[in-house]
C-alpha positions in Angstrom: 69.4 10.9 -33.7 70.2 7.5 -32.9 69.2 5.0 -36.1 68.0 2.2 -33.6 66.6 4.1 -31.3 65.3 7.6 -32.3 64.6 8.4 -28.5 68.1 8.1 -27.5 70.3 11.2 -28.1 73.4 10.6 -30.4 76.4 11.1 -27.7 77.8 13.3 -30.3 77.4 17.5 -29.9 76.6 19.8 -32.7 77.7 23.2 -32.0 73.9 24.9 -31.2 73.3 21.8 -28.3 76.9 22.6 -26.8 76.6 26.3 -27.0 72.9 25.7 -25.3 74.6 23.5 -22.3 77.4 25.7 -22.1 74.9 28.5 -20.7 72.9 26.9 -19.1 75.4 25.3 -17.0 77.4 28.9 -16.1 74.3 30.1 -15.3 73.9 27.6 -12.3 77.5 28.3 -11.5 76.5 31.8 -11.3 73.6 31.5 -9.5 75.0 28.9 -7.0 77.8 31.2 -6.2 75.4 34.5 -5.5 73.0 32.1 -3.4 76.3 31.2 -1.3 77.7 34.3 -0.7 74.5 35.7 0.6 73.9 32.2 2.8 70.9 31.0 1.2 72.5 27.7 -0.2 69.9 24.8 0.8 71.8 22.3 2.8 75.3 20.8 2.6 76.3 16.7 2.5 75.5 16.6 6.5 71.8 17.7 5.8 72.3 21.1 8.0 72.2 24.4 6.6 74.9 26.0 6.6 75.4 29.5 8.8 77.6 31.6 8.3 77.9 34.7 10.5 77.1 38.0 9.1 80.0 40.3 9.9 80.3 44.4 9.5 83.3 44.9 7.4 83.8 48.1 9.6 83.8 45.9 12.9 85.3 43.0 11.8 86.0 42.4 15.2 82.9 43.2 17.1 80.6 40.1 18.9 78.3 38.0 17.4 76.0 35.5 18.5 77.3 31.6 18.6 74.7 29.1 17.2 73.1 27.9 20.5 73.7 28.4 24.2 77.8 28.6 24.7 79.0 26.6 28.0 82.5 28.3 27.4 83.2 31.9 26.4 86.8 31.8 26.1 89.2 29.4 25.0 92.5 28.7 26.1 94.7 25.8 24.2 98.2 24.7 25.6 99.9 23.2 22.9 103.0 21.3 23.6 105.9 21.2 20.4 107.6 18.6 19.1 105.2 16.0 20.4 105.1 15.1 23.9 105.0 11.4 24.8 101.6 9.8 26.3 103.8 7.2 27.6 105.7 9.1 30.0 103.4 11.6 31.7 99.7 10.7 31.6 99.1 7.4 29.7 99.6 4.6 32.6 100.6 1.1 30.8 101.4 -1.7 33.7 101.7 -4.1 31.1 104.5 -1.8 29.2 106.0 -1.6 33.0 106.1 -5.7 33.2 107.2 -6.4 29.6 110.3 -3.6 29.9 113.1 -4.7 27.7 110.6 -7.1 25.5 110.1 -6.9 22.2 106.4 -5.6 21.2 104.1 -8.2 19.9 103.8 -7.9 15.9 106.6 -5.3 15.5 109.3 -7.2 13.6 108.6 -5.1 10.5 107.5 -1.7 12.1 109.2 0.9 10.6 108.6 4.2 12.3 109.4 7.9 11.4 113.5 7.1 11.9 113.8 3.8 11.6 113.6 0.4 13.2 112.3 -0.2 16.8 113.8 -1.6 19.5 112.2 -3.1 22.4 109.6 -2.0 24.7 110.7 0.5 27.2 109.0 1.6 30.4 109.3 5.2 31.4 112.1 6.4 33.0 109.6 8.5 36.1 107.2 6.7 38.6 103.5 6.9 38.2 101.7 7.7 41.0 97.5 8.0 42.2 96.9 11.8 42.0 93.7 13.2 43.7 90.3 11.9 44.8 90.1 9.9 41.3 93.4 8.3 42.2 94.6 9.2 38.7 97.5 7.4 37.8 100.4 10.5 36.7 103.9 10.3 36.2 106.6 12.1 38.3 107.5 13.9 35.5 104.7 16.3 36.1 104.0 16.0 39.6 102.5 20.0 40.3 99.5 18.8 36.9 99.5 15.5 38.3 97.9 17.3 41.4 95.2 18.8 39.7 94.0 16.0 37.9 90.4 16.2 39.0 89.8 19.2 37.7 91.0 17.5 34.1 89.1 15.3 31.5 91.8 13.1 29.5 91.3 11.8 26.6 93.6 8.7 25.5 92.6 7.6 22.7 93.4 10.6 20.2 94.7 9.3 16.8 96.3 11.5 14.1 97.3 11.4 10.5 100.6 12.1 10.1 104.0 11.5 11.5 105.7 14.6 10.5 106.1 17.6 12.8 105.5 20.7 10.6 102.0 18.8 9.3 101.1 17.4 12.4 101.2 20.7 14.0 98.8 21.9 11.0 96.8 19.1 11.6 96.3 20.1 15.3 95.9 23.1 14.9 93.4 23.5 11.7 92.5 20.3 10.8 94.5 19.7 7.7 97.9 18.8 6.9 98.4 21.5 4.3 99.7 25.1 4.9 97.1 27.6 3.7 94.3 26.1 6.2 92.2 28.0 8.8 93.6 28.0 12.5 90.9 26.7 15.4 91.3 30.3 16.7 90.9 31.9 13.2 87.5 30.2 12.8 86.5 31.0 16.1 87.4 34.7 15.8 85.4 34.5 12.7 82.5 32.6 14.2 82.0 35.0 16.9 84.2 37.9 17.0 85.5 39.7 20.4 83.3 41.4 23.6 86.7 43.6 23.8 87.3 45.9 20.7 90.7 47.2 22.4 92.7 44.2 22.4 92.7 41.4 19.5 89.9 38.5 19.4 92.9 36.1 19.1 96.9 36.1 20.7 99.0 33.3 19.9 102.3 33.4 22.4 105.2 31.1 21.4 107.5 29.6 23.9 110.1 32.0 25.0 113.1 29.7 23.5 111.2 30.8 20.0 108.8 29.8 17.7 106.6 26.1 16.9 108.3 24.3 13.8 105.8 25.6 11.5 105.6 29.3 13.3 102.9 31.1 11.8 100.4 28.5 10.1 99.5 27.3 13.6 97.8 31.1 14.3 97.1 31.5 10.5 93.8 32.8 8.9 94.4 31.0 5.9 91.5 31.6 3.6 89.6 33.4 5.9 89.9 37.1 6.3 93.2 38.2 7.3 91.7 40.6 10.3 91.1 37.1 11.9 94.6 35.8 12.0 96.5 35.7 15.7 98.1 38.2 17.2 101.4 37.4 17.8 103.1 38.4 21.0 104.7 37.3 24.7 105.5 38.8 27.8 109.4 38.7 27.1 108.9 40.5 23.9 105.5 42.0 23.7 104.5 43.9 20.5 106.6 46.3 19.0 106.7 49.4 17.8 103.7 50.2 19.4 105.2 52.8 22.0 104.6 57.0 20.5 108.3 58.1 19.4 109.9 60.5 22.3 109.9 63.6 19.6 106.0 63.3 19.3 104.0 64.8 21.8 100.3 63.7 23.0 98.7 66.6 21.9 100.6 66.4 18.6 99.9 62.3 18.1 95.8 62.9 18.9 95.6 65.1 16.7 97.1 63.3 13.9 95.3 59.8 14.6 92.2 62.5 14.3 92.7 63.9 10.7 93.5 60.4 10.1 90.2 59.3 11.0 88.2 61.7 9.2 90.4 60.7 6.2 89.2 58.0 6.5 85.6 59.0 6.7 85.7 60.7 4.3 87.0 57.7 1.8 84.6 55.0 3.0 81.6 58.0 2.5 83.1 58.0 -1.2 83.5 54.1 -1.8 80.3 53.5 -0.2 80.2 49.2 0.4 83.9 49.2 -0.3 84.4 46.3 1.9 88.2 45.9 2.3 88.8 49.3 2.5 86.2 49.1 6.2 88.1 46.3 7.0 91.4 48.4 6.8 90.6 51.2 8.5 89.1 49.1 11.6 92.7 47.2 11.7 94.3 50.6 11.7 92.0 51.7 14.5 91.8 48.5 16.6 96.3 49.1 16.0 95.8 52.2 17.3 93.9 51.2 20.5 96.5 48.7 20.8 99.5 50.9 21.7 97.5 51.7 24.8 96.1 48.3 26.1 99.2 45.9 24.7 101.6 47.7 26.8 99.5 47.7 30.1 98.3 43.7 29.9 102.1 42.6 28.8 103.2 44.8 31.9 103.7 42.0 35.0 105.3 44.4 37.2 102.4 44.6 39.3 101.6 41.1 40.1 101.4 40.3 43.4 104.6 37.6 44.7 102.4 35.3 45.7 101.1 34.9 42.3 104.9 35.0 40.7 105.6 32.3 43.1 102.5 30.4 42.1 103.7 29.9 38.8 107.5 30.0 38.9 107.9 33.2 37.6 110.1 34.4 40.6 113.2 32.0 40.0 115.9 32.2 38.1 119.7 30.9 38.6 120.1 28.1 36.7 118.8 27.0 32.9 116.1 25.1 33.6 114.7 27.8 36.2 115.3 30.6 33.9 113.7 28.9 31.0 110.7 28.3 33.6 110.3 31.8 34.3 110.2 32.6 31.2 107.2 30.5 30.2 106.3 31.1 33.9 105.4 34.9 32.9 103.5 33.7 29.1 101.2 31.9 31.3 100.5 34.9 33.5 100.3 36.8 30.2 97.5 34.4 28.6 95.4 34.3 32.3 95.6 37.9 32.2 94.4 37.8 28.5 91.7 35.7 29.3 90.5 38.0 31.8 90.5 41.1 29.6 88.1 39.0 27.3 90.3 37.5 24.5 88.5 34.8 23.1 90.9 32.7 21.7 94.3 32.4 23.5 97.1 30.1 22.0 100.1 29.2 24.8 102.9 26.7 23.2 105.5 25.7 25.2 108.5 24.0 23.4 110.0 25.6 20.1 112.2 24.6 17.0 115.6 26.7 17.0 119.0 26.0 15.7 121.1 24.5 18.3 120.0 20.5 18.0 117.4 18.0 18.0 114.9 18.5 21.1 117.2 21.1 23.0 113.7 23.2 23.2 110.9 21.0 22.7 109.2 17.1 23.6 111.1 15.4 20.1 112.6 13.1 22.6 114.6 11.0 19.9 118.3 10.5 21.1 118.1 11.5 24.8 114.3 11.1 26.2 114.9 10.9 29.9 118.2 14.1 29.6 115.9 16.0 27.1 112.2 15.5 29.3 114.1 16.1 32.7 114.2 19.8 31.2 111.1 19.9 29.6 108.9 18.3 32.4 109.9 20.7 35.1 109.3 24.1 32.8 105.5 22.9 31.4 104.8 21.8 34.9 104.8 24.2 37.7 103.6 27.3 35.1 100.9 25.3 33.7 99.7 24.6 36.8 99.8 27.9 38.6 98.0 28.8 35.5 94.6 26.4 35.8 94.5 27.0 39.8 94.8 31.1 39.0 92.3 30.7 36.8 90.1 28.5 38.8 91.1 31.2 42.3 89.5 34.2 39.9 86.3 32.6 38.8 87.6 32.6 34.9 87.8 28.5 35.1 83.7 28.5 35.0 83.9 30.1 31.6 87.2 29.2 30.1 87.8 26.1 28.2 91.5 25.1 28.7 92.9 22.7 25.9 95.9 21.3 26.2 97.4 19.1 23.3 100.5 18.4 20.9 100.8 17.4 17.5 101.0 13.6 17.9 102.7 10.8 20.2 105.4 8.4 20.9 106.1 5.1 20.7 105.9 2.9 23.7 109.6 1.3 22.1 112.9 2.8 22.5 114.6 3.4 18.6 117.0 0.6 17.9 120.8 2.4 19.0 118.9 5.0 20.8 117.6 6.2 23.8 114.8 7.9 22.8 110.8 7.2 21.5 110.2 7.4 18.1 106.9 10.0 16.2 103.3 8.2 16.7 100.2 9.8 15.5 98.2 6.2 15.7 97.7 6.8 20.1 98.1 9.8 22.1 96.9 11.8 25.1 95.1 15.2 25.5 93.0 17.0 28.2 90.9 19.3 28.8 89.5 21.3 31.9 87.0 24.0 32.8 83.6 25.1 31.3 81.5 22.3 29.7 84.2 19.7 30.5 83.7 16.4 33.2 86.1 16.7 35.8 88.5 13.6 37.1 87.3 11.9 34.2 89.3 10.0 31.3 87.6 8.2 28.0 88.8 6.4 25.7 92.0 4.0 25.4 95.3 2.9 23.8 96.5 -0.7 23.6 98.4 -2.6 26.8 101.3 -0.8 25.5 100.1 2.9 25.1 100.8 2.4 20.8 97.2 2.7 18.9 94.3 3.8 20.2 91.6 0.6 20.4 88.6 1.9 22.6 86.9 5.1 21.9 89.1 6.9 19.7 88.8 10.2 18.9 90.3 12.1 15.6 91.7 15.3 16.0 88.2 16.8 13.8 86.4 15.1 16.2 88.1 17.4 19.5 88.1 20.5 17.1 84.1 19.7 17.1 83.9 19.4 20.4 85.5 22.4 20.9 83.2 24.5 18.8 80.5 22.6 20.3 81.5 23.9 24.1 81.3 27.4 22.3 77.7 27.1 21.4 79.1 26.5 17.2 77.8 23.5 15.3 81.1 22.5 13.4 78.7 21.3 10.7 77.2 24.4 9.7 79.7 27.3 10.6 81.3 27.8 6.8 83.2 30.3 4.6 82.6 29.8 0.9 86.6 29.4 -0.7 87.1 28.4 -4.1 83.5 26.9 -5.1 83.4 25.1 -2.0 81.8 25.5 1.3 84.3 25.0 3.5 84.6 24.1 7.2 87.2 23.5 9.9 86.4 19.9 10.3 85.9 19.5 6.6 83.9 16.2 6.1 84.4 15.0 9.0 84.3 15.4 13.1 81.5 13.9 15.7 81.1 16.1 19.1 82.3 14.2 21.7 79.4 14.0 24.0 80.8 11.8 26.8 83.4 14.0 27.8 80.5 16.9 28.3 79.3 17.9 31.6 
């Protein structure tokens, strides 16, 4: 006790008090981390309880039932490497046009990702009115320019990092780490597949090869692994998936069958043996695959007028041959949606040895030489890809995201002709189900740098996302490590004015 005052506890511990607290205190650990994994935690920091879906570890994959009332079923995200400037395709700035060759007002100390800036530089392509909105689009993408009343923009998204391999994290699972959940992984998770022969999830990377941080941007991170992407393209589809010529049907069925009560009998003698269901229904939805991978990456049977839609009918030259190429992914992922994938991830640009921005938007050295390729192959494909989707009906149900990792600035770098990394304004859109049409929010600055009216964080479109899917972002959770985690972590607000 306390000599001057015998009701306050001496701060020192005798070995029975500490003992005492010691067990008390792992027993609330203990009963905290029960409560959690059975969902019955009371609320989290946001004041919502937190809902997590119940999943069968035998059908991992199998549907289940979104929060509310979904406007989307599907989800479609475009996601544009090495970080394609605002400034120069959908981001008009008159004021940048006028001030051309100007230095930008309170940039004498900016240092940027590679240096120094130099002075403000207008974009090498016209802008034109596109549509009934009179949209103001750059030549650059004239063919998306077209469509631009079936898109809602958003300019005023703001990142938090300048670098490429975090920024794509960032993009695509809301933290700059590696080790994160992917958007598509917590969707997958959230709400499984209404098709148990192909996968939930299908990330294709650009034909050229694969985003700067490859894998993490389809990863399951701490999730379950069934729920990472599926990896594959229509130039080089999944493989290993064809029967070996010495194997015969007959001979093949009846293997995958002793196989299969194998496994029955296993799981009948590990009854609740969770990762061992898990197994066994990756095994058998691998299995189903070697019949319905080949068939939906086959594009011999698309019509021509659909080839020439998107572009996938040229060839001759490097820029057309790239554009086929990506021309036939985008056929691939509309054809995906339409089987039922939920979550379909379409990049187009890719990091490969052979030089800076040779096969993607990090436009440092030689922005109007490097875009005057990479304009031309997102623009057509993309393109014949929302008005195919809109022709068959699957616009009314598909969300269709289309982002990159961060932007550019509206200066050229001092001894270059290129834009520098800028994660502090940027530009993305989105179109289809749940979305406004013809309609832009938010702003950047006269010069199209930081984004001043309206912004919008990259948690905040994630939410958004979710929200279109009928999944509060606040109470969809996986317990990881003591903590209840989320995709949006602490942070994210729906963005309600860009809701239909």
């Amino acid at each position: 006790m306390n000599p001057e005052n015998p009701f306050r506890r001496s701060p020192l511990l005798n070995r029975r008090r500490f003992l005492a607290d010691t067990g008390i205190g792992l027993q609330a650990i203990a009963l905290t981390h029960l409560l959690s994994r059975q969902g019955m935690l009371g609320a989290n920091l946001s004041g919502k309880t937190s809902i997590r879906p119940l999943i069968d570890a035998a059908q991992p994959y199998g549907a289940r039932q979104p929060h509310f009332e979904p406007k989307a079923k599907n989800v479609l995200v475009i996601f544009c490497s090495g970080a394609c400037s605002q400034l120069d395709t959908f981001d008009y700035k008159p004021e940048l046009i006028r001030r051309h060759g100007q230095p930008m007002p309170g940039s004498e100390k900016l240092i940027t990702f590679q240096g120094e800036q130099g002075a403000l530089t207008k974009s090498p392509w016209e802008f034109r009115p596109r549509g009934q909105s009179g949209k103001m689009i750059s030549d650059l993408v004239p063919h998306l320019g077209a469509l631009s009343d079936e898109m809602c923009f958003i300019h005023s998204m703001q990142g938090k990092t300048n670098t490429h391999g975090p920024g794509e994290n960032f993009m695509s699972t809301c933290n700059a780490l590696d080790g994160f959940p992917s958007l598509g992984a917590w969707v997958t998770y959230a709400l499984g597949s209404e098709d148990q022969s192909l996968p939930a999830y299908v990330a294709i990377p650009d034909p050229r090869g694969k985003p700067q941080n490859s894998v993490n941007n389809w990863a399951p991170g701490f999730l379950p692994a069934a729920f990472q992407g599926t990896e594959f393209n229509a130039g080089n589809p999944i493989r290993n998936l064809a029967r070996p010529g010495e194997i015969g049907e007959g001979s093949d069925s009846r293997t995958r069958g002793f196989l299969r009560q194998l496994n029955e009998w296993h799981a009948e003698r590990f009854p609740g043996d969770t990762e061992l269901a898990a197994r066994i229904a990756s095994y058998e939805l691998a299995a189903r695959m070697q019949l319905t991978i080949p068939e939906v990456a086959d594009l011999s049977n698309e019509p021509e007028h659909i080839l020439r839609l998107y572009g996938a009918d040229e060839g001759g030259s490097k820029i057309k041959d790239t554009r086929a190429a990506y021309a036939k992914n985008c056929i691939l992922a509309r054809r995906l949606v339409e089987k039922g994938v939920r979550f379909v991830q379409l990049f187009n640009g890719a990091y490969q040895t052979g030089g800076e921005g040779v096969s993607n938007w990090d436009g440092h050295k030689e922005l109007f030489q490097q875009y005057s390729m990479h304009g031309p192959v997102l623009d057509k494909p993309t393109a014949g890809l929302l008005i195919d989707l809109k022709q068959r009906g699957l616009l009314e149900d598909t969300l269709v995201v289309w982002c990159t990792e961060f932007g550019r600035m509206p200066t050229f770098q001092k001894g270059s002709q290129g834009r520098d990394h800028n994660p502090s304004g940027f530009t993305c859109w989105m179109a289809g189900a749940g979305v406004k049409k013809g309609f832009s929010h938010g702003a950047t600055d006269d010069f199209g740098y930081r984004s001043v009216q309206d912004v919008v964080t990259v948690y905040d479109l994630h939410a958004t996302i979710l929200h279109l899917l009928g999944l509060d972002h606040e109470r969809l959770t996986y317990y990881h490590n003591g903590l209840e985690r989320r995709l949006t972590d602490v942070h994210g607000e729906v963005v309600k004015a860009v809701l239909a």
